[in-house]
C-alpha positions in Angstrom: 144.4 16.3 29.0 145.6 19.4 30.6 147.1 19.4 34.3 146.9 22.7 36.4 149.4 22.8 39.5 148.8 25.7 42.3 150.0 26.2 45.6 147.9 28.1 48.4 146.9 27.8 51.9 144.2 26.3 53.4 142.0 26.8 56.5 141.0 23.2 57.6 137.5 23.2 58.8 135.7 21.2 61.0 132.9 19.4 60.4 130.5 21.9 61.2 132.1 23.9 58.8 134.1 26.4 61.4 138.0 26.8 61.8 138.3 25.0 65.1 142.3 26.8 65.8 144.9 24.5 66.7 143.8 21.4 66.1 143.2 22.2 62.3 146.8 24.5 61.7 147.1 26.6 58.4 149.2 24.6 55.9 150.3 24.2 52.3 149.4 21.6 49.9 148.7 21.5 46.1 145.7 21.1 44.2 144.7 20.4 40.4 142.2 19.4 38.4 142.3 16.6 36.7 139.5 15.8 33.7 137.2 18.0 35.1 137.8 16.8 38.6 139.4 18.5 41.9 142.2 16.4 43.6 143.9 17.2 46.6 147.4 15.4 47.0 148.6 13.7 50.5 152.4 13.9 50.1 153.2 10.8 51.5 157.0 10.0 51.9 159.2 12.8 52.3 156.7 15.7 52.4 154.4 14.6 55.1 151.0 12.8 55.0 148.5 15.5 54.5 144.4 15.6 54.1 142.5 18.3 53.5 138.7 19.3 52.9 137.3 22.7 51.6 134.0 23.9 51.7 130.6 21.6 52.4 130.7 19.1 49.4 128.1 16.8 49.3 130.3 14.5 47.4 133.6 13.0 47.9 136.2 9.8 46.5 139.3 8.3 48.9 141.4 7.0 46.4 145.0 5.1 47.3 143.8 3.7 51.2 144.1 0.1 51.4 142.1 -2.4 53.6 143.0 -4.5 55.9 144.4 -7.1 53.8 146.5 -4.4 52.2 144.5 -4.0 48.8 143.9 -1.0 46.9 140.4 0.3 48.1 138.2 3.5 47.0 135.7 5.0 48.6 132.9 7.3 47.4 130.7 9.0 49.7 127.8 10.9 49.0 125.6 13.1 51.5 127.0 11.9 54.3 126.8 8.4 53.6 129.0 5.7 51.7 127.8 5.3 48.2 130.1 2.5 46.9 133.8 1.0 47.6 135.6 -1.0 45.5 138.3 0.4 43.0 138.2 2.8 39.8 135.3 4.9 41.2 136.7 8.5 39.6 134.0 7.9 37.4 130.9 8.5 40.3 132.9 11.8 41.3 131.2 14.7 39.4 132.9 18.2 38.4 135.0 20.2 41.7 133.7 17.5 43.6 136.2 16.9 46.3 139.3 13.5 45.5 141.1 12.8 48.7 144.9 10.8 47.9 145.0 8.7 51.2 148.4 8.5 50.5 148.5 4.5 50.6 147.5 4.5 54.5 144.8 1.8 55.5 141.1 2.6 56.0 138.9 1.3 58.2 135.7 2.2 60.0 136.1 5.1 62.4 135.7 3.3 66.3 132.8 3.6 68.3 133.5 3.7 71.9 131.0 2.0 74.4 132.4 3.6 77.2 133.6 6.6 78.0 133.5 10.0 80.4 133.6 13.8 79.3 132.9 15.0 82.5 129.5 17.4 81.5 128.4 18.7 83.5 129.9 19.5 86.8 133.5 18.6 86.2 135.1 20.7 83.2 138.0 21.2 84.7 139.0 17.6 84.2 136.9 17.7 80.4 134.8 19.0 78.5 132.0 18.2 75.7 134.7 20.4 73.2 137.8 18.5 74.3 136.4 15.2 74.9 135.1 15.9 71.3 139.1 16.5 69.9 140.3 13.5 71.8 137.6 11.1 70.4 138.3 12.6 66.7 142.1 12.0 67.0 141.8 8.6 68.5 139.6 7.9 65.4 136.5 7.7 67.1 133.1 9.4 65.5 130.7 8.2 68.4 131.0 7.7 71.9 128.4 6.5 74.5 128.9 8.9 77.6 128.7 7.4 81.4 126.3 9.4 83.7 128.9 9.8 86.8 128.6 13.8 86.8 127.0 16.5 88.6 124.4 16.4 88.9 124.3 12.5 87.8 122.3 12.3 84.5 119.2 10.7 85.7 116.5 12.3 82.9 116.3 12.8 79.2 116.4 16.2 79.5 120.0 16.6 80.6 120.8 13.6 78.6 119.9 15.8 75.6 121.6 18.9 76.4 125.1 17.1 76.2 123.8 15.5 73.3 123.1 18.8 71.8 126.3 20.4 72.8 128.5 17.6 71.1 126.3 17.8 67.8 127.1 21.8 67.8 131.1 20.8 68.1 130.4 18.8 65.1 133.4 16.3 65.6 132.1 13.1 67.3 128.5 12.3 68.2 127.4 10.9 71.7 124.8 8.5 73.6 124.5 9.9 76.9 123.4 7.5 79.5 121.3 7.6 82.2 121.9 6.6 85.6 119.9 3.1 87.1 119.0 4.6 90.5 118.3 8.7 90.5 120.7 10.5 91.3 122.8 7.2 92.0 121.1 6.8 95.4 121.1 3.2 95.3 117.2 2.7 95.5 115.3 4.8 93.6 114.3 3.8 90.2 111.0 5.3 89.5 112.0 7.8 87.0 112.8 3.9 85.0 109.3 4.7 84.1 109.2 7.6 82.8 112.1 7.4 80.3 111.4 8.0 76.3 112.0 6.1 73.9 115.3 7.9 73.0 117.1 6.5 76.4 118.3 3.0 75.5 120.8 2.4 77.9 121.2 3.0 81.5 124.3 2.3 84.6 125.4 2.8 87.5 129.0 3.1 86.5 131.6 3.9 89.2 129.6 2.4 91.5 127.2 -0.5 90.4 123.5 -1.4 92.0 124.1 -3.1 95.4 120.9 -3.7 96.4 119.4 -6.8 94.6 115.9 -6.5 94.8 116.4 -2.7 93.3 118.4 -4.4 90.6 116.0 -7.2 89.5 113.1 -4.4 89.2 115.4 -2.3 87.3 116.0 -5.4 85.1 112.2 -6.1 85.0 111.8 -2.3 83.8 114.2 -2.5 81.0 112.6 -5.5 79.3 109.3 -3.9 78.9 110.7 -0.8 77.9 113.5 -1.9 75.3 116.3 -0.8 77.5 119.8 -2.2 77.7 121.8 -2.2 81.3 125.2 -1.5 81.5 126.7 -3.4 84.3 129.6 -2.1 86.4 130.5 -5.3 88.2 131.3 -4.6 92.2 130.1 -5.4 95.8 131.3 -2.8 97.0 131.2 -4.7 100.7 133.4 -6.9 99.0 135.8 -4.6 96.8 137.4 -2.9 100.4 139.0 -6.3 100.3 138.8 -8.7 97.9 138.2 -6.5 94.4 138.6 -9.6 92.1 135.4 -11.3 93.9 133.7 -8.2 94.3 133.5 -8.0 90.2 133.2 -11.8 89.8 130.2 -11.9 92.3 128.2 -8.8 91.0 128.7 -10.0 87.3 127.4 -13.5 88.0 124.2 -11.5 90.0 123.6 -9.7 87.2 123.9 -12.3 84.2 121.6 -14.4 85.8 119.0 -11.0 85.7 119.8 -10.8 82.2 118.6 -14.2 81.8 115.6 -14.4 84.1 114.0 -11.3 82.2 115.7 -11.6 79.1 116.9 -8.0 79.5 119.8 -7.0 77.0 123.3 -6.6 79.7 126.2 -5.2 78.3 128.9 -6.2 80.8 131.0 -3.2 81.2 135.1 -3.2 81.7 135.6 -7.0 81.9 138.9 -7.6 83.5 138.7 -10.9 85.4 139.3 -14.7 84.3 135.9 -15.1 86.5 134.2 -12.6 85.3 134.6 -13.8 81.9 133.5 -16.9 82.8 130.4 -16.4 84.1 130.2 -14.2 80.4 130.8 -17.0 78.7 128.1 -19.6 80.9 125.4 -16.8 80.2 125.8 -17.0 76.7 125.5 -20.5 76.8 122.5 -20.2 78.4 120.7 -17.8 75.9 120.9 -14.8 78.3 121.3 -11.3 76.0 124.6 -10.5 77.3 127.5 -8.7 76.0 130.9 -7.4 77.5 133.9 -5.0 76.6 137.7 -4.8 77.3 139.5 -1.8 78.3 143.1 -1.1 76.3 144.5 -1.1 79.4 143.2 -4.1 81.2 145.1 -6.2 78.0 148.5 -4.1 78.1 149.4 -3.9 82.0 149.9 -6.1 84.5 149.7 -5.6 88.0 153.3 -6.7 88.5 154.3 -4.1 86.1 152.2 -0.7 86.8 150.4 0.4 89.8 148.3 3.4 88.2 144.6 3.5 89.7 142.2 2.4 87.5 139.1 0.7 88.0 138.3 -2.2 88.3 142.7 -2.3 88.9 145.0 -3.7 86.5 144.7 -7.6 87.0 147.5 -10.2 87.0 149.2 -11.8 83.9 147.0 -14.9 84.1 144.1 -12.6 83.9 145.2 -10.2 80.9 145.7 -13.5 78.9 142.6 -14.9 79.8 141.0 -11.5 78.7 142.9 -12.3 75.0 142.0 -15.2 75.0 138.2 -14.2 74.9 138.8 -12.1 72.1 140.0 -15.2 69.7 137.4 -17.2 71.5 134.6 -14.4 70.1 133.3 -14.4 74.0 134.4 -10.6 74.4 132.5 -8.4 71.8 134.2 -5.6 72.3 136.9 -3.0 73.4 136.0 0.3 75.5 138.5 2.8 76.0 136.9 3.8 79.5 138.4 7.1 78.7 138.2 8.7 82.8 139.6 12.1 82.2 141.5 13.4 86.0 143.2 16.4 86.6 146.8 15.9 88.2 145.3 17.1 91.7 143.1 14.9 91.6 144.9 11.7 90.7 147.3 12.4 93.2 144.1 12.4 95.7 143.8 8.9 94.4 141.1 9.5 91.8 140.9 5.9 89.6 141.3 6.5 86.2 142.9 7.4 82.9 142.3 9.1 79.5 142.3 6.7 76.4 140.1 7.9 73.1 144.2 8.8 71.7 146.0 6.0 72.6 143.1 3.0 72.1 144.2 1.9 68.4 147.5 2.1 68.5 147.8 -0.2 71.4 145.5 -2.4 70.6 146.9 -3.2 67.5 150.4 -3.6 68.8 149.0 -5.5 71.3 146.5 -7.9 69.8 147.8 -8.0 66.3 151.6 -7.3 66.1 152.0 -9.2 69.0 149.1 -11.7 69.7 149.2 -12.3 65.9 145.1 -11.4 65.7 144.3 -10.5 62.7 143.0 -6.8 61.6 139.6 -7.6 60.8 138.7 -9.2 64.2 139.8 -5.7 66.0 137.9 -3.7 63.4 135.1 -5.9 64.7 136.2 -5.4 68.3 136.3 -1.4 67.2 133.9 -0.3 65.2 131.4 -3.2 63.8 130.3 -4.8 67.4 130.0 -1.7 69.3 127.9 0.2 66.5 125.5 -3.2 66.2 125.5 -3.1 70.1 124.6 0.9 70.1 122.2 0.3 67.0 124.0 2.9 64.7 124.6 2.8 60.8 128.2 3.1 61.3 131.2 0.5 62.0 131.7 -0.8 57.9 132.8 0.0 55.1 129.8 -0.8 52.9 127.6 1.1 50.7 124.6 2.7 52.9 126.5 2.9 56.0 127.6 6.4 57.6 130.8 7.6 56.1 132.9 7.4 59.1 136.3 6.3 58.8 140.2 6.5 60.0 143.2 6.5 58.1 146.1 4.5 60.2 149.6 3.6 59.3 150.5 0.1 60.5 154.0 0.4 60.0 155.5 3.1 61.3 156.5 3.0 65.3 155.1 6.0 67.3 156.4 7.3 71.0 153.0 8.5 73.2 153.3 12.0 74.1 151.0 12.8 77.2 151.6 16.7 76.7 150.7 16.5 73.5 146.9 14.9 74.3 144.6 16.8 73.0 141.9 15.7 75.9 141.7 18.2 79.0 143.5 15.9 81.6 146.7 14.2 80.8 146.7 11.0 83.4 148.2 8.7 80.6 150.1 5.6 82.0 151.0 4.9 78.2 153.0 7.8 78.2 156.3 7.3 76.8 155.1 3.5 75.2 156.1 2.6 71.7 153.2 2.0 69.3 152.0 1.1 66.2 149.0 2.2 64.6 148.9 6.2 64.6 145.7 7.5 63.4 146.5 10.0 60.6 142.7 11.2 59.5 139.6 10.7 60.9 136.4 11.6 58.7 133.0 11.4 60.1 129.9 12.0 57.6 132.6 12.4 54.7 134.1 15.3 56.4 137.7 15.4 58.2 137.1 16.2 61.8 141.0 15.3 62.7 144.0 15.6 60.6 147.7 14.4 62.5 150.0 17.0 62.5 153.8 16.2 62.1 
């Protein structure tokens, strides 16, 4: 058995297979070959956690992650897709096929966010499909569903596709881009319902929610013959001027009650009332085909504690444990960054909203299971598992068949949030200066890294 030690620089690539500047720096790190087979070390203590990826392998083995529980746990992925996990797999990996040393970090399916904005088109300056793309990749996500709330407001395939298109050419997240309930969000018009292919499986109003009921209920009846789900931003907006808390209760009972009339799929979007989750949790018993999502944010603040303008607004205490306490219940399915890129004019116009691909993991997990004492699994399920079964994609766990997306994390090690050092467009980041846990260290999507952590 020979061992053969060299040192040289790498250019890290993205998954597309181009250097994508300084995301992906030059660094140093050693290689050998091993019985035939290519390793590439991740230094783990002292030197720095590193990850790297050459070339366009078809083929490649994690070796030293652990899961959840903390157990040893290999991965081999092949063409894009997980081909077995378990432990002692150097066996499947063939000659200068690639070995990546996670370095004893934990593994777990890369997130899938249900909810979130990259601005495109109409409103770059705030973000864009590329930087929305970096965000979601160093946050650990490998999908995102994208809201329609730009200009012009996506209300056709055809546009929906474009942005599709553009984030597939950026190669480091893919996307769902929604389209709007009413065209153009003028409140009324839902004709183009009609018309929609087969692609479009989900539609919203978000930012603004359907007021008119009789609009809504036809836009519900639409959906159920055509396999659609609705995405539900919850507000009477007669009622929000005022009284924001019924405006979201009100519109979310209205609209459960659709979902179980027609027996069209709702997926409840940014849940952040003790009311609202109610009437969540009657629906379900009912049989309607509802689900919801949590923001980050809407579990960490309270409205005696931060002010920043979100929406719906940070809630009270009373509310953000009622919110946890529909995560251990299983009534909430699952968490949403509601990433809302602003620039600083803008939020100081009073803009709601707030970036959050970056900062999602790490605070829910110091959150819900460092200090809720959940355990990991449930917000892998909350993560990844739910909202991929909720989107329909192949993604979400760690099992042979599904996509190879995953995230390396270190649970241990405490983290300051740095908003200058975001890699979305906009930097409105009320985390900014909060001790976490959970820093996401790699992200792989398709067995290739699209994010590496730098030091």
């Amino acid at each position: 058995m020979q061992c053969n030690v060299m040192r040289r620089k790498l250019k890290k690539l993205s998954a597309s297979g181009f250097a994508v500047g300084s995301l992906f720096p030059f660094f140093c790190e050693v290689s050998f070959s091993l019985c035939g087979e290519k390793f590439f070390f991740c230094p783990f203590a002292a030197f720095g956690r590193r990850l790297c990826r050459t070339g366009e392998e078809t083929a490649m083995l994690l070796v030293n992650a652990v899961n959840t529980e903390g157990r040893p746990l290999e991965i081999f992925v092949k063409d894009g897709r997980i081909a077995a996990v378990g432990q002692e797999l150097e066996a499947l990996a063939g000659d200068n096929e690639t070995v990546v040393d996670a370095g004893g970090l934990t593994v777990l399916p890369a997130f899938v966010d249900l909810h979130c904005h990259w601005r495109t088109p109409g409103f770059e300056y705030k973000e864009d499909v590329e930087t929305g793309s970096r965000a979601a990749a160093a946050g650990g996500y490998t999908f995102v569903n994208l809201m329609p709330n730009t200009k012009p407001v996506c209300s056709s395939a055809a546009q929906a596709m474009q942005v599709e298109q553009k984030a597939a050419e950026v190669g480091l997240c893919d996307v769902n881009q929604t389209v709007s309930i009413t065209e153009n969000f003028d409140g009324v018009s839902i004709d183009h319902l009609k018309t929609l292919p087969a692609s479009v499986k989900f539609i919203t109003e978000d930012g603004h929610g359907v007021q008119d009921n009789a609009t809504m209920a036809k836009a519900f009846a639409i959906c159920t013959q055509k396999d659609i789900t609705v995405m539900s931003h919850a507000e009477d907006m007669e009622i929000s001027p005022w009284d924001y808390r019924l405006a979201e209760d009100i519109e979310t009972v209205r609209n459960c009650w659709l979902s179980e009339y027609y027996q069209t799929r709702l997926h409840m979007c940014h849940v952040s009332t003790r009311g609202a989750l109610d009437a969540i949790q009657m629906a379900k018993l009912r049989g309607a085909p509802v689900t919801c999502e949590v923001t980050p944010h809407h579990l960490w603040f309270t409205n005696d504690t931060c002010d920043y303008r979100v929406n719906p607004p940070i809630r009270t205490a009373d509310d953000v444990q009622a919110l946890v306490d529909g995560i251990r219940s299983g009534i909430v399915d699952a968490i949403a960054t509601d990433h809302a890129p602003h620039s600083e004019e803008d939020k100081l116009k009073g803009m709601a909203g707030m970036v959050g691909s970056e900062t999602a993991f790490g605070v829910c997990y110091t959150k819900l299971c460092r200090e809720e004492g959940l355990p990991l699994e449930l917000l892998v399920h909350l993560m990844s598992t739910r909202p991929a079964e909720i989107l329909g994609l192949a993604k979400g766990q760690l099992e042979p068949g599904y996509d190879a997306d995953f995230v390396l994390v270190d649970l241990d090690t405490p983290y300051t949030v740095d908003k200058e050092k975001l890699h979305s467009k906009s930097h409105n980041c009320p985390f900014d200066g909060a001790q976490l846990y959970g820093r996401v260290y790699a992200t792989i999507k398709g067995g290739k890294l699209t994010y590496q952590a730098e030091e």
